[in-house]
C-alpha positions in Angstrom: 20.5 13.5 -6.1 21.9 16.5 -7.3 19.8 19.9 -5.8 18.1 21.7 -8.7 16.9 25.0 -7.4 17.5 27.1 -4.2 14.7 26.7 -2.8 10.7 25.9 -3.0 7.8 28.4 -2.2 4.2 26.3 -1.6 1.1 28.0 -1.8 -2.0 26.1 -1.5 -5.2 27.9 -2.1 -8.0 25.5 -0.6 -10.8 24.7 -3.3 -9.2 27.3 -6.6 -11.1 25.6 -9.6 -10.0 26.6 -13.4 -13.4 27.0 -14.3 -13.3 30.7 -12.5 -9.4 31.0 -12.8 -9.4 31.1 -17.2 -12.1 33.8 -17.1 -10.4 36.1 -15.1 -7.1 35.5 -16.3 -8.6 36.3 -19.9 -10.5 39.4 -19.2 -6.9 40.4 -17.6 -8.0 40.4 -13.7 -5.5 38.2 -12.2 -2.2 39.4 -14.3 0.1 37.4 -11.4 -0.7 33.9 -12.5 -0.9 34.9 -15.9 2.6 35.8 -16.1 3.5 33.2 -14.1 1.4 30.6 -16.5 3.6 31.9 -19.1 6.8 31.5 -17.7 6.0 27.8 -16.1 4.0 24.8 -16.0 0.6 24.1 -15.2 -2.4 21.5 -15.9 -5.0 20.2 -13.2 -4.2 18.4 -10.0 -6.6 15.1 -9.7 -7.8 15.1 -5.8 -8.4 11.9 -3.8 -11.3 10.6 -1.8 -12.8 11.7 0.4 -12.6 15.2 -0.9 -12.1 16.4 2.7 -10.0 19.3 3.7 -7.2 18.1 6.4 -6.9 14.5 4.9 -5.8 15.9 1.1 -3.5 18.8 2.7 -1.7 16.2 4.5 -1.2 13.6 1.6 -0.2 16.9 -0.1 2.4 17.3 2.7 3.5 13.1 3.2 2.6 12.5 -0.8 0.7 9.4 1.3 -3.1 8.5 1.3 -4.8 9.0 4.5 -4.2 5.2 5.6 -0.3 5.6 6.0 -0.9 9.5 7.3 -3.3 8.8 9.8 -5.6 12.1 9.9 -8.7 11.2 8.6 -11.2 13.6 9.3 -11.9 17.1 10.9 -12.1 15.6 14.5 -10.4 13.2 16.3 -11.0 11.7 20.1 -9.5 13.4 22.8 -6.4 12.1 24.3 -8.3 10.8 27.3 -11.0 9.7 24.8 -13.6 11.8 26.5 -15.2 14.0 23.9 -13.5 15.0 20.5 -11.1 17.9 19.1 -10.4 19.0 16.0 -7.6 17.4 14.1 -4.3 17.6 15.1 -0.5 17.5 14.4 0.0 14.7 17.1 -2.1 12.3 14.9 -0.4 12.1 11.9 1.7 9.3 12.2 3.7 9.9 8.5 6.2 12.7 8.5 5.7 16.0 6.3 7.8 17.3 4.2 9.2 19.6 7.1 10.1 16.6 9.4 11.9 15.3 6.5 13.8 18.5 5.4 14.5 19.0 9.4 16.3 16.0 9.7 18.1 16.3 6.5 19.7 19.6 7.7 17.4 21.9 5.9 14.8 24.9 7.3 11.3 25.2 6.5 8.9 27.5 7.3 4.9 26.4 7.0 1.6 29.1 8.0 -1.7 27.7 8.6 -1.5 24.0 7.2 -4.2 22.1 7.6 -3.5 20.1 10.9 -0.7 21.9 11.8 -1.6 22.4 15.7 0.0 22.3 18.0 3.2 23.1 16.2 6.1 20.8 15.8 9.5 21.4 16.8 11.3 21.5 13.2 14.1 23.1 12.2 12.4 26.2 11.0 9.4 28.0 11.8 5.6 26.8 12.2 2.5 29.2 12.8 -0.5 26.7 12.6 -4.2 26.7 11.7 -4.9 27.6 15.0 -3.4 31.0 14.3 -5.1 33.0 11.9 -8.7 32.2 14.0 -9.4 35.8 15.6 -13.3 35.6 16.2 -15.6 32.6 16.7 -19.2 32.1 14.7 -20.5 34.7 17.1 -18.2 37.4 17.2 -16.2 35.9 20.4 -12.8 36.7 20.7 -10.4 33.7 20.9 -7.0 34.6 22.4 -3.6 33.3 20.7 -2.7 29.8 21.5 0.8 29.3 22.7 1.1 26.2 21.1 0.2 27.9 17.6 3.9 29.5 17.2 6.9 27.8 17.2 9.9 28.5 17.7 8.3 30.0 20.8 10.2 33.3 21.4 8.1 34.4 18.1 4.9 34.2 20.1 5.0 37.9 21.4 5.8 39.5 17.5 3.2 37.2 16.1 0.3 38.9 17.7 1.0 42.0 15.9 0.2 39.9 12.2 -3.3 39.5 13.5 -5.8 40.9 12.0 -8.9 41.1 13.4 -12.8 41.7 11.3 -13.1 45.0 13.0 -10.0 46.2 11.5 -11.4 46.4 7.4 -12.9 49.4 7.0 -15.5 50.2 4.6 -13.7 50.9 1.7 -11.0 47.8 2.0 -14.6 45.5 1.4 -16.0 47.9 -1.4 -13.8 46.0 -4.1 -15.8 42.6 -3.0 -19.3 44.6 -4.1 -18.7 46.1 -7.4 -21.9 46.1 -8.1 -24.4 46.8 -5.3 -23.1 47.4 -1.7 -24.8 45.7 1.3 -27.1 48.1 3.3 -28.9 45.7 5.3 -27.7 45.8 8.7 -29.7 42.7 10.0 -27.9 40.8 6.7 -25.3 38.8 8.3 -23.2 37.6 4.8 -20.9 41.2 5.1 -19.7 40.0 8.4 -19.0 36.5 7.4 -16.8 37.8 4.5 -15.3 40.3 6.6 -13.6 37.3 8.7 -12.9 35.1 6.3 -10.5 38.4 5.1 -9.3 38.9 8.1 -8.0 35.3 8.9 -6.6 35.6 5.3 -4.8 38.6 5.9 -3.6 37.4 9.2 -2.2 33.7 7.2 -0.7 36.6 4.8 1.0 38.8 6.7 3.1 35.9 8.5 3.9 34.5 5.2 5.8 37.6 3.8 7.7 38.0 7.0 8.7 34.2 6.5 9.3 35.1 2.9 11.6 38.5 3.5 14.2 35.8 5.8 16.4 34.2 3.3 17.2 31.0 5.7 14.7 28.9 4.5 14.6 25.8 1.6 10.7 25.0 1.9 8.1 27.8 2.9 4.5 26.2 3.0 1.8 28.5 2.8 -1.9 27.5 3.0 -4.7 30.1 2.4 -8.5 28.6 2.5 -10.5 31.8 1.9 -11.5 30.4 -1.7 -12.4 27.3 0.0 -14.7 29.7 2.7 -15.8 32.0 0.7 -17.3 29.6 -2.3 -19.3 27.6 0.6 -20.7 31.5 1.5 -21.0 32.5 -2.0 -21.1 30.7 -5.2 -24.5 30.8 -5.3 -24.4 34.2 -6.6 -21.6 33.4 -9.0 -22.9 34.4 -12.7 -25.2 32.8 -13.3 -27.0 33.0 -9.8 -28.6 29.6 -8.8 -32.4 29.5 -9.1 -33.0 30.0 -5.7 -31.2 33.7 -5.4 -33.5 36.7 -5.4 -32.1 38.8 -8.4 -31.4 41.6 -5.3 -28.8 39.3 -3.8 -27.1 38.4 -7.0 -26.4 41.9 -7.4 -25.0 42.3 -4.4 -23.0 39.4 -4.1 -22.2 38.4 -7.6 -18.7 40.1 -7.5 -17.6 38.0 -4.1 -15.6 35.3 -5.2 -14.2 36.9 -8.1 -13.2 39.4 -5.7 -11.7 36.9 -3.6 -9.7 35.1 -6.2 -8.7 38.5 -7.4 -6.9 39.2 -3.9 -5.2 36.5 -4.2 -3.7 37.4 -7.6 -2.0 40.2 -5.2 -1.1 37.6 -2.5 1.0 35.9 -5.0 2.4 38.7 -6.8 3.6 40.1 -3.4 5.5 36.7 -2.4 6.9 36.2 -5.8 8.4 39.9 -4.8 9.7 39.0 -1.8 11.0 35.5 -2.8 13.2 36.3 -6.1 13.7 34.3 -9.0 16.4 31.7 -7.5 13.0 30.1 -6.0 11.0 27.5 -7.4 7.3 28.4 -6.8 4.6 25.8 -6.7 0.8 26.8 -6.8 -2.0 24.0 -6.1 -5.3 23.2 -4.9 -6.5 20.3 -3.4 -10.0 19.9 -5.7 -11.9 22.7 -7.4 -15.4 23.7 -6.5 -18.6 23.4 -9.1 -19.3 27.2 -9.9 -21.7 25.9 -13.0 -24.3 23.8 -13.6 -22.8 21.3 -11.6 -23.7 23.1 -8.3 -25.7 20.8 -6.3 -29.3 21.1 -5.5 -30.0 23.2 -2.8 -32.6 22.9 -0.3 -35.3 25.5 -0.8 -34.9 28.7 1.8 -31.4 27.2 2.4 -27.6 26.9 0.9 -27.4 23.3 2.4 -27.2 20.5 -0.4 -29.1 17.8 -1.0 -28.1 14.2 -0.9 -29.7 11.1 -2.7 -31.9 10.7 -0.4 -32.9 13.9 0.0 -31.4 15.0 2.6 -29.0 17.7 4.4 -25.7 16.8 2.7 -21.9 17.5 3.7 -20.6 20.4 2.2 -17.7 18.4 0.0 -20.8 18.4 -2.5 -20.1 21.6 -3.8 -16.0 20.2 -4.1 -14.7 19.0 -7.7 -12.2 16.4 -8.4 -10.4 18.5 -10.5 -7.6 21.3 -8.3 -5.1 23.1 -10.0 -1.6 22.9 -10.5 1.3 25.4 -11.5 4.7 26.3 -11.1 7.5 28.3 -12.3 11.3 28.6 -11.7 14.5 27.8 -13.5 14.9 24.2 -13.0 11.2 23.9 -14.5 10.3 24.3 -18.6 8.0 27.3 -19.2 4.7 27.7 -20.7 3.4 23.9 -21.0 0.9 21.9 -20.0 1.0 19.3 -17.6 -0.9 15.9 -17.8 -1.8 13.4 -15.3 -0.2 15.3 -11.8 -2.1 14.6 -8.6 -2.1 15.7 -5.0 -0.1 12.4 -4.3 3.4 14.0 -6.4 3.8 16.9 -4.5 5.7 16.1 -2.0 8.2 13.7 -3.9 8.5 16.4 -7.0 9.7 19.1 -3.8 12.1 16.6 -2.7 13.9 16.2 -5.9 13.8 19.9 -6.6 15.8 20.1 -2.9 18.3 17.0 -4.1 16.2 15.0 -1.7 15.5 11.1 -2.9 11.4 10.5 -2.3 10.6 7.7 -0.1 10.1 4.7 -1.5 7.0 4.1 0.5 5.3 7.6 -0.9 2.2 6.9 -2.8 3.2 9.6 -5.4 6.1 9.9 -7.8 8.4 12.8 -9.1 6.6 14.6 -11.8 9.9 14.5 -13.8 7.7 15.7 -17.3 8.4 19.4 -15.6 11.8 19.3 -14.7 14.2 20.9 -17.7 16.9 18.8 -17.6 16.1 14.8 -17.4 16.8 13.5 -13.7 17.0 9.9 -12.6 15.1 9.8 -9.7 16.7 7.9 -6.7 14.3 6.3 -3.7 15.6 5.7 -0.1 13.2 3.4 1.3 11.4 5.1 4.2 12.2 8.3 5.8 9.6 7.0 8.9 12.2 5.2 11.5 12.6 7.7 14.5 15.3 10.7 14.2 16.1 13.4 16.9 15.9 16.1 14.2 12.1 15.3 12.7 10.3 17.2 15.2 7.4 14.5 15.1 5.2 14.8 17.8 5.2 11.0 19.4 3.3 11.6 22.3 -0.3 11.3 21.2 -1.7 12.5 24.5 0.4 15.8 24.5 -1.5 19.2 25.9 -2.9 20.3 22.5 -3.3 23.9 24.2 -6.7 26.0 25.5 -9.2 23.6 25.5 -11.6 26.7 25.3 -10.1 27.6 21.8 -10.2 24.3 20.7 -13.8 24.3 20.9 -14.0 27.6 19.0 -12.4 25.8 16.2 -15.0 23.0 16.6 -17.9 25.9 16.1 -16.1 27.3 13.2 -16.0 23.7 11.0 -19.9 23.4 12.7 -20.3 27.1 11.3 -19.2 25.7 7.5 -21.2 23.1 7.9 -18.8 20.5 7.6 -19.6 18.6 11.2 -22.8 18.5 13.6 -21.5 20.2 16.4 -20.2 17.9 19.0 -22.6 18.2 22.6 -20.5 18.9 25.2 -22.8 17.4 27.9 -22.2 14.2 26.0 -18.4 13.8 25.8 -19.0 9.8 25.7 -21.0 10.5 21.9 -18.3 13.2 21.3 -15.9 11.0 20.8 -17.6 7.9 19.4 -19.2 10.5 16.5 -15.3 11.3 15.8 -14.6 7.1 15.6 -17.5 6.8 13.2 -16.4 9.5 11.0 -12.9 8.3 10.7 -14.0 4.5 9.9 -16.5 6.1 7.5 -13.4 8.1 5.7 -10.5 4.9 6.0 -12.9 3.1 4.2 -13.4 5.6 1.5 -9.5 5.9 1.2 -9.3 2.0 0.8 -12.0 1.9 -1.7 -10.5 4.5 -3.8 -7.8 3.6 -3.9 -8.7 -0.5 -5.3 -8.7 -2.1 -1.6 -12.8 -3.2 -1.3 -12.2 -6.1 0.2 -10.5 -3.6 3.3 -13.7 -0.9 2.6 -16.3 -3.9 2.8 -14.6 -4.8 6.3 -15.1 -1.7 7.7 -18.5 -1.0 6.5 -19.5 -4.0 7.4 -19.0 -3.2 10.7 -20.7 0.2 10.4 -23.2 -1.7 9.4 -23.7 -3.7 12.3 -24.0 -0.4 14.7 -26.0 1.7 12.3 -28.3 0.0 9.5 -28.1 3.2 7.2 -29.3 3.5 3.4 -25.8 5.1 2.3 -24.0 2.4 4.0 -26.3 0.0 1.9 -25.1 1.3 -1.1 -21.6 1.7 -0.3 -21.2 -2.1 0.4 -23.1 -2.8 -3.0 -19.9 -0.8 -4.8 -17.6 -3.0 -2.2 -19.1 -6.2 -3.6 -19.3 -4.8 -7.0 -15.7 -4.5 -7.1 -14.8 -8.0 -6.2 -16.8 -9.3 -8.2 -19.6 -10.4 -6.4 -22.7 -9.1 -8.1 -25.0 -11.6 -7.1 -24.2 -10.4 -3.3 -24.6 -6.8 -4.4 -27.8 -7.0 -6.1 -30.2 -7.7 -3.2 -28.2 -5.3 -0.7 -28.9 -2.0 -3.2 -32.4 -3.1 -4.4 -33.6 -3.1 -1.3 -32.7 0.8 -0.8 -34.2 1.7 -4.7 -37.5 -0.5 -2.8 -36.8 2.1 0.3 -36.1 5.3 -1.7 -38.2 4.9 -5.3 -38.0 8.6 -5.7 -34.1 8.6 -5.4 -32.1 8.4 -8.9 -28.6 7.6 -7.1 -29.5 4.1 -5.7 -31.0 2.8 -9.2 -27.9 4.2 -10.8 -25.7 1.9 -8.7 -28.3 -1.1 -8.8 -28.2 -0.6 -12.8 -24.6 -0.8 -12.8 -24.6 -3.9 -11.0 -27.2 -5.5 -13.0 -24.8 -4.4 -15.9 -21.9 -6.8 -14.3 -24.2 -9.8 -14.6 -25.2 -9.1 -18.2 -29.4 -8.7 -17.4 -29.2 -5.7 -20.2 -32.6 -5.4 -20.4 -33.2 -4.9 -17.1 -30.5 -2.4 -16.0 -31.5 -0.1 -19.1 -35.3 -0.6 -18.2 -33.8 0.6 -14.8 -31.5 3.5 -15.9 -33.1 4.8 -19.0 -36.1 6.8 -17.5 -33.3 9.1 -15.5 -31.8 10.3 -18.9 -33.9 13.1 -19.3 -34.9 13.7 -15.2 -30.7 13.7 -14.4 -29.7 14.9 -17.9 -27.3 17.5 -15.7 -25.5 14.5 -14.0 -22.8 12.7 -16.8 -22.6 10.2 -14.5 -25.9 8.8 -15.3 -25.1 9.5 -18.9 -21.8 7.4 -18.9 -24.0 4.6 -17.0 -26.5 4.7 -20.3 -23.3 4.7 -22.3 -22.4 1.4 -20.8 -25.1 -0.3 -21.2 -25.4 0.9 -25.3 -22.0 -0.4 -25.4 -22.4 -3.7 -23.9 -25.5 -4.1 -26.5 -23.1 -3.0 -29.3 -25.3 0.0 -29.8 -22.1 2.1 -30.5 -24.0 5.1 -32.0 -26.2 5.3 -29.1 -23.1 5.0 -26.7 -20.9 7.3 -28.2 -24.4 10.0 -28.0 -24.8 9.5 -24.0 -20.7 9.7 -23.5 -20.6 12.8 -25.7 -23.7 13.9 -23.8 -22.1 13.3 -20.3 -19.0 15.3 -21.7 -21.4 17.9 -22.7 -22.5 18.4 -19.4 -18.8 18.0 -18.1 -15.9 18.0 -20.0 -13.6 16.6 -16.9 -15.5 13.3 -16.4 -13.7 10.9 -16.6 -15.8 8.2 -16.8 -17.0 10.0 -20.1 -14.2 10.5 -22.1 -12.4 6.7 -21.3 -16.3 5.1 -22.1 -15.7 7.2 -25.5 -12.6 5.7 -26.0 -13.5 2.3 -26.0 -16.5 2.9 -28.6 -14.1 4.6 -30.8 -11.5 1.8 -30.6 -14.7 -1.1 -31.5 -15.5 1.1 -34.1 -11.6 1.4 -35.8 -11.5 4.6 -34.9 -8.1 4.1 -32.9 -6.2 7.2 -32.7 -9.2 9.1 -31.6 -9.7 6.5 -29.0 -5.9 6.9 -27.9 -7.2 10.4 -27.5 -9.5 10.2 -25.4 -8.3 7.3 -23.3 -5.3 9.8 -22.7 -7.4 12.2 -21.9 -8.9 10.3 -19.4 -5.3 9.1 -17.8 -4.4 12.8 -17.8 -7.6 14.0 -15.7 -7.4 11.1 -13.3 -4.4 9.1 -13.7 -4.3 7.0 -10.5 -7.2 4.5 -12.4 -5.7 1.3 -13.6 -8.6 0.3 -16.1 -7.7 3.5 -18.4 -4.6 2.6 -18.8 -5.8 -0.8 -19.5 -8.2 0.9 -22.0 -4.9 3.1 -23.1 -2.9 0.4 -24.0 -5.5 -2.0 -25.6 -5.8 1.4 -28.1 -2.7 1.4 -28.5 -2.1 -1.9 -29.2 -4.5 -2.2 -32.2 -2.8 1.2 -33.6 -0.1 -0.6 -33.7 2.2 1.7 -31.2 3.5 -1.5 -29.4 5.8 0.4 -27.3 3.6 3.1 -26.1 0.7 0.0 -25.1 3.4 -1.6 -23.1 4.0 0.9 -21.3 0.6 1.6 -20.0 -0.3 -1.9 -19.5 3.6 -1.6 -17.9 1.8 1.3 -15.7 -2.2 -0.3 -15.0 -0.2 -3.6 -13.7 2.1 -1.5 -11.1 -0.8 0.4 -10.0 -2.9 -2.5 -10.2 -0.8 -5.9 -9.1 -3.7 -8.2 -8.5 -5.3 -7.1 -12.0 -4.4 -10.2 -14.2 -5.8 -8.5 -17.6 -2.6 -6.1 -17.8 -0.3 -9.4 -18.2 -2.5 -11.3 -20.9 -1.8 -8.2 -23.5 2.2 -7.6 -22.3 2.3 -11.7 -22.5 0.5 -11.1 -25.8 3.1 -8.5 -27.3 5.7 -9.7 -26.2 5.2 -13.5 -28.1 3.7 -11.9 -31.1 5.3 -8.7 -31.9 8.5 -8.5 -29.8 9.5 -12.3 -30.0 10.4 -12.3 -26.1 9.5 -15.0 -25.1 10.9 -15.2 -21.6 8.6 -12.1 -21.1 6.4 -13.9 -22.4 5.8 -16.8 -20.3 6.5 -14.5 -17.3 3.2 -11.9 -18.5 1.5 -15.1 -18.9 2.3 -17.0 -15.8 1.4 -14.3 -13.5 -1.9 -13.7 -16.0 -2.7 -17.4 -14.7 -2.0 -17.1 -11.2 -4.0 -13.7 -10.7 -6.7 -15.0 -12.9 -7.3 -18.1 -10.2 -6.9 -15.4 -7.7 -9.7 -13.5 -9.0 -12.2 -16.3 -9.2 -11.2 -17.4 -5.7 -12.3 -13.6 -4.6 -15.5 -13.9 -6.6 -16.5 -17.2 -4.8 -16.1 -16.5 -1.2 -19.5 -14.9 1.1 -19.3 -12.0 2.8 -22.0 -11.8 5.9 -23.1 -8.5 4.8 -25.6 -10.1 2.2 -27.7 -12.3 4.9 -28.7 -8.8 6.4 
């Protein structure tokens, strides 16, 4: 493939949500990404599930799901399998995008990816997330790991990019309090944000001495003080939740504007330093609710609450939707970009480098940027062993000081992101790290349209731990095969459990929607419209239920409602499109089907819904396509091939097409009922 720029800068800013980036960008506060808006591309970046940290940075980094990658959590067993550690290099079992430029003869250079430790061997330079960690939750020094720097001879000048919380003076924080500044010494909030600058400055200062060498093709920089400081702060983001004293708010209203600000001088330094022969790519891996999507908060606390009431993981606060731009010559300048997610990363940096993506990547080349039109050529697997990749391949290798590794434990614990593993206990160290990994695989297999694989594993989580989510989780496994009747007993019994949670009468609603009892799932859902009327999802779910009724006045009110409340769901705008297609309303239901596609488009049923829209507008071509796309993304769906079988008998005449759509439309239907049929032994629990 022919090379179409010099070379890629990639800066990742954990959790950077459009929602706060538009506003200041507007009122002229973040002029950086506003010229380099105008000059480039950008649109949102759909995430994947489980919106967790190191699984989505490194299916940024493989453009592979977290099956084929292998990290799957924020801890993993020890080597020994005597307690648990946080994540590392030596688990991911996909190479990144520096093990594949390494072995292709190319240099990268990557600061503080998610993962990262201990550092590979590349061709290049890695300083990993261990690096940029000067302080633990209580103040405690942690000295440098040596296996945070390679090449290794960099170790001694690295320690001068440090920097630690001590070092910001008064007047370096003022800009963070425009306001109100702190005064209360006993508050501990100024100190949090104090290290959360410092470890940002610290990932900063390596990544303009990377950027000032000129002997690179890929430098990957990842910076999660958004990410940090939203989990500390959005609270107070105008408007203040409920719970903030109007005191606080004033104090620490200006936080993560401030913080989003400094970035906008992060970037404009690097785009200094980096000229304009290099392609520069800016993403996040979700966005973070900053409205009235913020989840509710426990009183006295900023920990969430779950449907069941209780303590819930911090992803709560995260939002499918990340961000995505990018400027440089090879790329067209000030449009929008539809339909990009985490997954095309790593293949759209290849072919900018004149590298062809692995065909076994999950994502595909987002050629809709590119200026000139490229034919994108595949190898089949850049995996098999090379002496260049820099892979780590022995999975029990010295990860470094076991004493900083359990700093990094207390600082995820400190976030809130994991119960802190007990060290007296190593034996329930490492099974809690096994049961968080099973819990995530089977998240990755269910979003991405493997139940049957989800409903294995939770089946056997199941077995160990008889647990309410669990429950509901393997109702939504059976659901999706098809086997309602299974479903239905498994999920009432939690809404008999839990009467005063909204979340398992949602899902037992939707199931009782599946088996056409109406009456019963609306009698069921209908009560919540007012009591969740913040939630779209329970909106979309009333939709439904109008529509299958053929109330379409009534379901276009609660899809418009549920967009209302959020214009990105997705479940919203594609449930609109369908009751503007049954009402003739077809190019409006194109519209929205499309905008549906665009904000998520790894979902094979909206481009089912796509295509029948466009079918009955009578764009043949255009509905081919996305049935074309739903049946790729979707091979054991049989309803893609009834309308290409359809299309191409009556409107193109092809009838070898024809009999082919509606051959493998037969066999998938049979396949279908077969799945539908068989038991699965969680319903005899």
């Amino acid at each position: 493939m022919k090379r179409l720029t010099k070379r890629v800068l990639l800066i990742g800013w954990d959790a950077a949500d459009w929602k706060i980036l538009h506003p200041l960008i507007e009122t002229g506060l973040m002029p950086v990404l506003k010229q380099m808006l105008e000059i480039g591309v950008s649109g949102k970046l759909s995430t994947l599930e489980p919106i967790i940290s190191p699984i989505l940075w490194n299916s940024i980094a493989t453009g592979k799901r977290a099956d084929k990658h292998g990290i799957l959590g924020f801890i993993e067993p020890s080597p020994d399998g005597k307690g648990a550690r946080p994540v590392s290099s030596t688990s991911r079992k996909a190479k990144a995008l520096w093990n594949i430029l390494s072995q292709s003869g190319m240099r990268s250079g990557v600061v503080n990816w998610y993962a990262s430790h201990p550092a590979e061997p590349i061709n290049g330079t890695i300083i990993t997330n261990r690096f940029a960690s000067v302080v633990g939750p209580q103040v405690e020094e942690i000295p440098l790991d040596h296996r945070a720097v390679h090449p290794p001879e960099l170790l001694e000048m690295a320690k001068k990019f440090r920097v630690h919380p001590h070092d910001l003076s008064a007047e370096q924080m003022l800009p963070f309090f425009p306001g109100k500044k702190p005064e209360d010494r006993s508050d501990l909030r100024p100190g949090m944000l104090a290290k959360i600058l410092a470890e940002c400055a610290t990932t900063h200062n390596v990544a303009t001495h990377l950027a000032e060498q000129d002997d690179w093709d890929l430098l990957a920089v990842y910076y999660d003080a958004i990410d940090h400081a939203c989990h500390g702060f959005i609270e107070y983001y105008p408007p203040a939740m409920s719970h903030v004293s109007a005191e606080d708010a004033a104090i620490y209203a200006g936080v993560v504007p401030g913080i989003y600000q400094f970035h906008d001088m992060m970037l404009g330094r690097l785009l200094d330093l980096v000229g304009p022969e290099t392609t520069v790519i800016l993403i996040s891996d979700h966005g973070f609710h900053c409205d009235h999507l913020r989840p509710e908060v426990a009183e006295h606390s900023r920990v969430p609450l779950d449907k069941f009431g209780a303590k819930m993981n911090p992803v709560a606060w995260h939002r499918p939707q990340g961000i995505f731009a990018a400027a440089g010559k090879a790329l067209k300048r000030d449009e929008l970009v539809h339909g990009a997610g985490l997954l095309d990363i790593a293949p759209t940096i290849m072919a900018l480098l004149g590298l062809p993506p692995g065909a076994d990547m999950d994502g595909r080349v987002l050629t809709q940027i590119l200026v000139e039109p490229t034919e994108v050529e595949t190898i089949p697997s850049y995996e098999p062993l090379h002496p260049e990749d820099g892979m780590h391949r022995d999975l029990s290798i010295e990860e470094g000081d076991p004493w900083a590794a359990r700093q990094a434990l207390e600082q995820l614990a400190a976030l809130g992101y994991i119960e802190m593993p007990d060290a007296d206990n190593p034996k329930k160290e490492a099974e809690e790290s096994i049961w968080e990994r099973d819990s995530n695989l089977a998240q990755v297999y269910f979003a991405s349209g493997r139940p049957k694989e989800s409903l294995e594993i939770i089946e056997k989580m199941l077995s160990e731990r008889d647990q309410p989510h669990l429950r509901i989780r393997a109702g939504l496994c059976l659901l999706a095969l098809g086997r309602s009747a299974e479903a239905e007993p498994i999920v009432a019994q939690v809404v008999a459990e839990h009467p005063e949670q909204s979340a398992p009468r949602l899902i037992l609603g939707r199931i009782l929607l599946s088996m056409d009892r109406l009456d019963e799932a609306f009698a069921l859902l209908e009560p919540l419209k007012e009591e969740q009327s913040t939630i779209p999802i329970f909106q979309s779910a009333l939709g439904l239920i109008y529509l299958r009724r053929n109330l379409l006045e009534d379901a276009e009110a609660a899809f418009r409602r549920a967009i209302e409340r959020d214009d990105d769901s997705v479940e919203a705008h594609d449930g609109l499109g369908i009751v503007l297609r049954r009402s003739g309303r077809y190019e409006d239901a194109v519209y929205e089907h499309m905008r549906a596609a665009a904000l998520q488009h790894l979902r094979p049923q909206t481009h089912v819904n796509l295509g029948i829209a466009l079918a009955n507008s009578r764009q043949f071509d255009w509905a081919i396509r996305a049935f074309s796309v739903a049946a790729e993304m979707a091979p054991s769906h049989p309803l893609p091939h009834r309308w290409l079988a359809m299309i191409y008998r009556r409107v193109k005449k092809d009838m070898a097409k024809a009999r082919e759509h509606q051959r493998l439309f037969t066999q998938l239907s049979r396949g279908a009922n077969k799945t539908a049929e068989s038991g699965a032994a969680v319903a005899s629990r």
